[in-house]
C-alpha positions in Angstrom: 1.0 8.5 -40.9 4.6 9.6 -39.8 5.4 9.2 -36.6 5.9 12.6 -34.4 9.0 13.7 -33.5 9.4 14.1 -29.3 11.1 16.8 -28.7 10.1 16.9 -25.2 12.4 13.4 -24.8 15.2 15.6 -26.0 15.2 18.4 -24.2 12.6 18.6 -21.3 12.9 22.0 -21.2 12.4 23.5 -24.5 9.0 24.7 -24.5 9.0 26.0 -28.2 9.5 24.6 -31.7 8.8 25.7 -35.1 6.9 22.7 -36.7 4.9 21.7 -39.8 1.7 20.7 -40.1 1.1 17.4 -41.4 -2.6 16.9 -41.1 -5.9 18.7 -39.8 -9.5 17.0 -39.0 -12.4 17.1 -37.1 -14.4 13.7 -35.8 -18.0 13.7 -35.7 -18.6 16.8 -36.4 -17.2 17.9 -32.9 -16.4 21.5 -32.1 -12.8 21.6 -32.0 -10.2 19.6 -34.0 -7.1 17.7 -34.2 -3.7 19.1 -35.4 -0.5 16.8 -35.9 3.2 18.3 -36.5 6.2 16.5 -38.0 7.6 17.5 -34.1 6.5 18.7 -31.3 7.3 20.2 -27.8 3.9 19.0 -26.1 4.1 15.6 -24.1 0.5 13.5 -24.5 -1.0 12.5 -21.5 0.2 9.1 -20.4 1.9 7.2 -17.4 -0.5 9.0 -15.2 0.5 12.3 -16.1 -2.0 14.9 -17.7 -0.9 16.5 -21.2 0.4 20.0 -21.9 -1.4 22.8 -22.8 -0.8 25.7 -24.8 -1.2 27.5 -28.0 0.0 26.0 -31.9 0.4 29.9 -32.9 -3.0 31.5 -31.9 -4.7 28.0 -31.7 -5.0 27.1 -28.0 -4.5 23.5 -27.0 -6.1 21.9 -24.5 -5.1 18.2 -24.8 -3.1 16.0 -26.5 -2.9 12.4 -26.8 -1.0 10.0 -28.7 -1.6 6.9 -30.7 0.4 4.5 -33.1 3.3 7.2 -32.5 1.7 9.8 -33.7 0.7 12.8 -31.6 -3.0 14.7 -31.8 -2.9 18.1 -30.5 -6.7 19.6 -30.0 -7.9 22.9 -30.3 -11.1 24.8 -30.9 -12.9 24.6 -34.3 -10.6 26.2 -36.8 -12.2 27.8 -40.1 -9.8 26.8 -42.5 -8.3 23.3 -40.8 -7.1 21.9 -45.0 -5.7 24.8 -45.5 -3.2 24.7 -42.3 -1.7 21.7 -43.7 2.1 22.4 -44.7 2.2 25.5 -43.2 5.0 26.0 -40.8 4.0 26.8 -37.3 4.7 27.8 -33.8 3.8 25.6 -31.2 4.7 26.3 -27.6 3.9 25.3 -24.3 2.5 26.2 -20.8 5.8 26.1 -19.3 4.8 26.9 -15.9 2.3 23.9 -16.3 4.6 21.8 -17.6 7.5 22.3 -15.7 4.8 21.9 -12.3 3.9 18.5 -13.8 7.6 17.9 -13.8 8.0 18.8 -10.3 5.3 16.7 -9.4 5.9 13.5 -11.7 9.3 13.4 -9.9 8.2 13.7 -6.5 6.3 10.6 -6.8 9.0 8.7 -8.0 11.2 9.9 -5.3 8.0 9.2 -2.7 7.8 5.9 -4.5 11.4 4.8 -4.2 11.8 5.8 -0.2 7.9 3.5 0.8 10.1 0.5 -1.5 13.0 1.1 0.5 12.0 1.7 3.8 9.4 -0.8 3.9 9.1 -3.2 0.9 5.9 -1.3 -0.7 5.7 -0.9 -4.5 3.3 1.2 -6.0 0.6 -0.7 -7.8 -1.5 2.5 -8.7 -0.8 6.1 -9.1 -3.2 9.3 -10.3 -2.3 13.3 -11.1 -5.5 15.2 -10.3 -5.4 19.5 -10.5 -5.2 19.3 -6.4 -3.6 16.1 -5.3 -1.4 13.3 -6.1 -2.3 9.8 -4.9 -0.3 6.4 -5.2 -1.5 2.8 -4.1 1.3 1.0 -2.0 1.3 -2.8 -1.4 3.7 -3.9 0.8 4.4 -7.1 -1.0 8.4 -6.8 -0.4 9.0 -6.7 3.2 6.7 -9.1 5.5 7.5 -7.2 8.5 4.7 -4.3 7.2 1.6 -5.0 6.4 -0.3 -1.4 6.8 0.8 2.1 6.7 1.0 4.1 10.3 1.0 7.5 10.7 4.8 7.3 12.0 5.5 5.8 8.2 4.3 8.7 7.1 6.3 10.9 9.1 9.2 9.1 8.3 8.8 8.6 4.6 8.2 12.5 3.8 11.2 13.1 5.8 13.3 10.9 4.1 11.7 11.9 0.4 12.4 15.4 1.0 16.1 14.3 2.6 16.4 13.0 -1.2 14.8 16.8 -2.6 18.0 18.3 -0.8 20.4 16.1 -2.0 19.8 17.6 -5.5 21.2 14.0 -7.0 20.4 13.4 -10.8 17.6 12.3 -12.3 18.4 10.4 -15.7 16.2 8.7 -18.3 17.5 5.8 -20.6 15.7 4.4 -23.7 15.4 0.3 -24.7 14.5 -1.0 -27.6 13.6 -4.4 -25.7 12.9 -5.7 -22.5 16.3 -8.1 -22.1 18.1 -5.0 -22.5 16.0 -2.9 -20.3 15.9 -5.6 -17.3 19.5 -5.3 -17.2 18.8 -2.1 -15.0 18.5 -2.5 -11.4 14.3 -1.5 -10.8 11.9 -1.6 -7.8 9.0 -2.7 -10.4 8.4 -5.4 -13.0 8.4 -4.1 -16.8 5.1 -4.1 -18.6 6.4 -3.6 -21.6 8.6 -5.8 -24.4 9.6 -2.9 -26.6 10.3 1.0 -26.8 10.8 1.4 -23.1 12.0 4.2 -20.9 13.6 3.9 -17.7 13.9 6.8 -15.2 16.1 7.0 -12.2 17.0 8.9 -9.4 20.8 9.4 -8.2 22.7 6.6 -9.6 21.9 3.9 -11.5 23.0 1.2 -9.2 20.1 3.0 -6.7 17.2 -0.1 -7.2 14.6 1.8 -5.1 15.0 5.1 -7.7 14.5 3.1 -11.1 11.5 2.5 -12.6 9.8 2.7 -16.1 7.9 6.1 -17.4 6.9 8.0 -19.6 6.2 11.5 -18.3 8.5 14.3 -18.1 10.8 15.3 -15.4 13.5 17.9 -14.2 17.1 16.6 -14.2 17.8 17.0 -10.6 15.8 16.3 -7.4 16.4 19.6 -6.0 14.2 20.9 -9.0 11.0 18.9 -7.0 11.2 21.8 -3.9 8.8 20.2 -1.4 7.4 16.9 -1.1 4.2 17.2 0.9 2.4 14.0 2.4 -1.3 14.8 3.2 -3.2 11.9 4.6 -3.4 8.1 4.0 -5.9 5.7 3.7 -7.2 1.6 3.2 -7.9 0.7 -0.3 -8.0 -2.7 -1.6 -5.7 -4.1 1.2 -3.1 -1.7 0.3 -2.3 2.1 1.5 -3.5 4.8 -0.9 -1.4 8.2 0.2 -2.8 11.5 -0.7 0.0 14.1 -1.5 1.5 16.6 -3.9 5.0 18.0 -4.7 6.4 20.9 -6.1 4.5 24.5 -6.3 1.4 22.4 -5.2 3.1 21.0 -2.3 4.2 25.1 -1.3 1.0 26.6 -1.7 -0.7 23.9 0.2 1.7 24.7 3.1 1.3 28.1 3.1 -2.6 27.6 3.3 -2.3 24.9 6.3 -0.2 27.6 8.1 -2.5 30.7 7.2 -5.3 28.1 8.4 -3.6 27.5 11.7 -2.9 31.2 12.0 -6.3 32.4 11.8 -7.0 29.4 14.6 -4.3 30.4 16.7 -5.4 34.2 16.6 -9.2 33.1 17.6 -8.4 31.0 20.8 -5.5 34.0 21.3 -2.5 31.2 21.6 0.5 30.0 19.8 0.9 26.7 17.3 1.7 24.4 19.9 -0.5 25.4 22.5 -4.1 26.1 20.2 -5.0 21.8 21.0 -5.1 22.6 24.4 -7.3 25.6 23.9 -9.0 23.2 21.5 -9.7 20.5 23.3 -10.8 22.8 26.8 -13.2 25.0 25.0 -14.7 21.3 23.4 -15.2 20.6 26.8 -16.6 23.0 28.3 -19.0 23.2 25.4 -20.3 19.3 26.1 -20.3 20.8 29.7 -22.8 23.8 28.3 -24.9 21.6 26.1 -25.4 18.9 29.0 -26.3 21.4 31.6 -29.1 22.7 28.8 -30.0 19.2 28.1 -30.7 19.2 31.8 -32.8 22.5 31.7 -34.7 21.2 28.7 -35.7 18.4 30.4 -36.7 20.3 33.7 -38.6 22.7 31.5 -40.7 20.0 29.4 -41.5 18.1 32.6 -43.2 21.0 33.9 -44.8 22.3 30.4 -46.7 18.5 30.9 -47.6 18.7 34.3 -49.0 22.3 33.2 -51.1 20.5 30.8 -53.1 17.8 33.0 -53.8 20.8 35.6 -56.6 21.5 33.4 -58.4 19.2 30.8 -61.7 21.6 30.8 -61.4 21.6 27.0 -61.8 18.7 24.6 -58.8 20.2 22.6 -56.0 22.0 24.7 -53.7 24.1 22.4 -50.6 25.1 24.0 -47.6 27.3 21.9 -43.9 27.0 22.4 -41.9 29.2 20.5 -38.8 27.7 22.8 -39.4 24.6 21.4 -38.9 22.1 18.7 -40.8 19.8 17.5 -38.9 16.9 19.0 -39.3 18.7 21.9 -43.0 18.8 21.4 -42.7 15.1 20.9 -41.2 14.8 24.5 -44.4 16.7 26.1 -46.0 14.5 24.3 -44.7 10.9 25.8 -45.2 12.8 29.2 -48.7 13.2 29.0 -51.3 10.1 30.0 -51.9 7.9 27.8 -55.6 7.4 29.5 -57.3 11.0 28.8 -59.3 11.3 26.0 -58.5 15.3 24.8 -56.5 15.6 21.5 -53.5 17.7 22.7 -52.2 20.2 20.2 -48.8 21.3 20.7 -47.3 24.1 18.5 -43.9 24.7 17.5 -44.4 28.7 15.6 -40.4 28.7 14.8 -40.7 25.5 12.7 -44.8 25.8 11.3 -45.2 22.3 13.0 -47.9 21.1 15.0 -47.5 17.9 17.3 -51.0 16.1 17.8 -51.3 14.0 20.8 -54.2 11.6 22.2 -55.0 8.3 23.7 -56.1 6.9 20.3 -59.4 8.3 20.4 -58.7 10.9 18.2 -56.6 8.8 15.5 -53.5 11.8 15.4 -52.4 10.0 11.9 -55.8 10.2 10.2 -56.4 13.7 11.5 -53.4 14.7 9.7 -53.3 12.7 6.7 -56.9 14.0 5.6 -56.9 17.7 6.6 -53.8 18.7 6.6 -53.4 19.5 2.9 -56.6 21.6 3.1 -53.8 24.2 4.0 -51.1 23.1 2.4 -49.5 21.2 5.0 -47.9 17.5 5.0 -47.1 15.1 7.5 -48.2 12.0 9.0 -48.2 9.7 12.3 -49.5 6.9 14.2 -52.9 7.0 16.0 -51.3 8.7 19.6 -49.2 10.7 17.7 -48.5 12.5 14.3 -46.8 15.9 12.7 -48.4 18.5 10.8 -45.8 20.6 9.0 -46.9 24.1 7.0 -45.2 26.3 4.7 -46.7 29.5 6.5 -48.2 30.4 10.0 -51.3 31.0 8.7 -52.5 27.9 7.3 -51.0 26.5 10.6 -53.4 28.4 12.5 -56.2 27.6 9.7 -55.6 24.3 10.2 -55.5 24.9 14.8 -59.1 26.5 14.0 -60.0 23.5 12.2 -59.2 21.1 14.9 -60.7 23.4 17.3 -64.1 23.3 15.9 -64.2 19.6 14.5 -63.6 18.0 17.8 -63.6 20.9 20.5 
């Protein structure tokens, strides 16, 4: 098949063409199909960069893709796809997605050319999602660095942006081979003999700022707006940062400062005093939780030594609705382990009972066969087990049953 015409390598910023179509078909009797022009405006995913989208007259696209040179547009199921072939049409882009994907594309090459610079790291991996940019750096060119540091972050968003402001040009050459290509200064080894493009930032002397790609971009830096660096992490011994650029990179800001508003406004302080409110209202909250710890304990203590005042009964219930059943549990270890009542200890909040005994009364086996009678579940050792129910009356079913079977 004839190869498509790129019109997107021409003129980045066209985002509409009249075109012919060459050819319509479906695969496998899939619900949309495939629709190839003599020329086109919509770039096909590749280099890490998602495709275009938009409509081929009322035909909305959704992806595009390229193979042997030839560029497949898809769109929903048409009802006359043969009879579409050698009509002329319109197809036209998303330009507000493209020209994002631009701004973004660019501001990893720019991110990308400062970590070589600064600290010898080339990017051996890079991915577009809908939220977030990432690239893998290896610091394979300066021996001095060996892992990224928060303070490389700082510094390399600072000095990406620096580059955003300097508005310098951002060109794109075309090779037919790879002597003639290598001839260009470039931060990265080529991975291709033939066909190859080359896009740079400022001028082309600037190593750190030329490397081969595929994907579209603006023709000045300025175009990028905002290079935003959102965290870093290990992967594979090399540094994978998280990031975006562009409109991404805007609205993300505004978020993190609405989100640091609303923080400021609750602890009633300004942005560079709310860690201080931060960290003293964490404190005093371990201070809160310790001092209930302490009145927990205080509290079970004396719910045990309640128990042993009087054992008159074979079975002594005893309800907490204060209580867990880890709490329960607690009681439990308190009690001695030489009396031969089974203790039943009821958390109502939680439809759990905590059976407790000397062994006598095997807790485990109690639970195990009985409890299901009343649609509970659960389980245990012999001195101990849980009874858990979906409702408080087969709880206290289950309470009468234990009252009666070994009261």
């Amino acid at each position: 098949m004839k190869e498509t015409v790129r019109l997107y390598q021409k003129d980045v910023y066209q985002a509409e063409c009249q075109s012919k179509v060459l050819d319509v078909f479906t695969e496998n009797d899939q619900d949309f199909a495939y629709i190839v022009l003599d020329q086109t405006v919509f770039f096909p995913e590749g280099g890490g960069q998602p495709s275009d989208t938009g409509y081929i007259d009322d035909n909305f696209v959704d992806y595009v893709f390229e193979k042997d040179n030839v560029i497949y547009h898809q769109v929903s199921s048409l009802k006359d796809p043969k009879g579409l072939i050698g009509k002329t049409v319109t197809a036209k882009i998303d330009w507000d997605k493209r020209f994002l994907n631009m701004q973004r594309h660019c501001g990893e090459h720019i991110l990308s050319a400062v970590f070589y610079e600064l600290y010898g790291g080339v990017n051996r991996g890079f991915h577009m999602g809908l939220d977030y940019m990432t690239v893998d750096i290896n610091f394979e060119k300066n021996e001095n660095y060996k892992m990224m540091t928060d303070e490389m972050m700082v510094e390399a968003e600072l000095e990406a942006n620096k580059l955003v402001w300097a508005n310098l040009p951002v060109f794109v050459r075309y090779f037919d081979s790879r002597e003639e290509a290598e001839k260009m200064p470039m931060r990265k080894e080529l991975a291709l003999d033939e066909d190859i493009i080359l896009v740079g930032i400022g001028d082309e002397s600037y190593e750190a700022g030329c490397v081969a790609c595929c994907g579209t971009h603006p023709r000045t830096t300025g175009e990028v707006g905002l290079i935003k660096l959102y965290k870093w992490e290990k992967y594979k011994r090399m540094a994978r940062i998280t990031f975006d650029a562009g409109l991404n990179a805007l609205l993300y800001s505004q978020d993190e400062a609405k989100l640091i508003k609303t923080i400021c406004n609750h602890f009633a302080t300004d942005p560079l005093s709310v860690m201080s409110k931060i960290n003293a209202h964490e404190q005093k909250f371990k201070d809160v939780k310790q001092e209930l710890y302490e009145l927990k304990k205080f509290f079970i203590s004396e719910r045990a030594e309640e128990i042993v005042k009087d054992l008159s009964q074979s079975v002594i219930v005893r309800e907490y609705p204060m209580l867990k059943a880890e709490d329960l549990l607690s009681i439990g270890k308190l009690l001695p382990k030489d009396i031969d009542n089974l203790f039943v200890l009821i958390s109502p909040t939680e439809n759990t009972i905590i059976l407790i005994s000397s062994g006598k009364h095997d807790c485990g086996k109690i639970v195990k066969d009985n409890a299901h009678v009343w649609n509970g579940k659960g389980g245990g050792r012999a001195d101990n087990a849980r009874a858990m129910f979906s409702s408080r009356q087969d709880m206290d079913c289950f309470v009468d049953y234990l009252k009666k079977a070994f009261g």
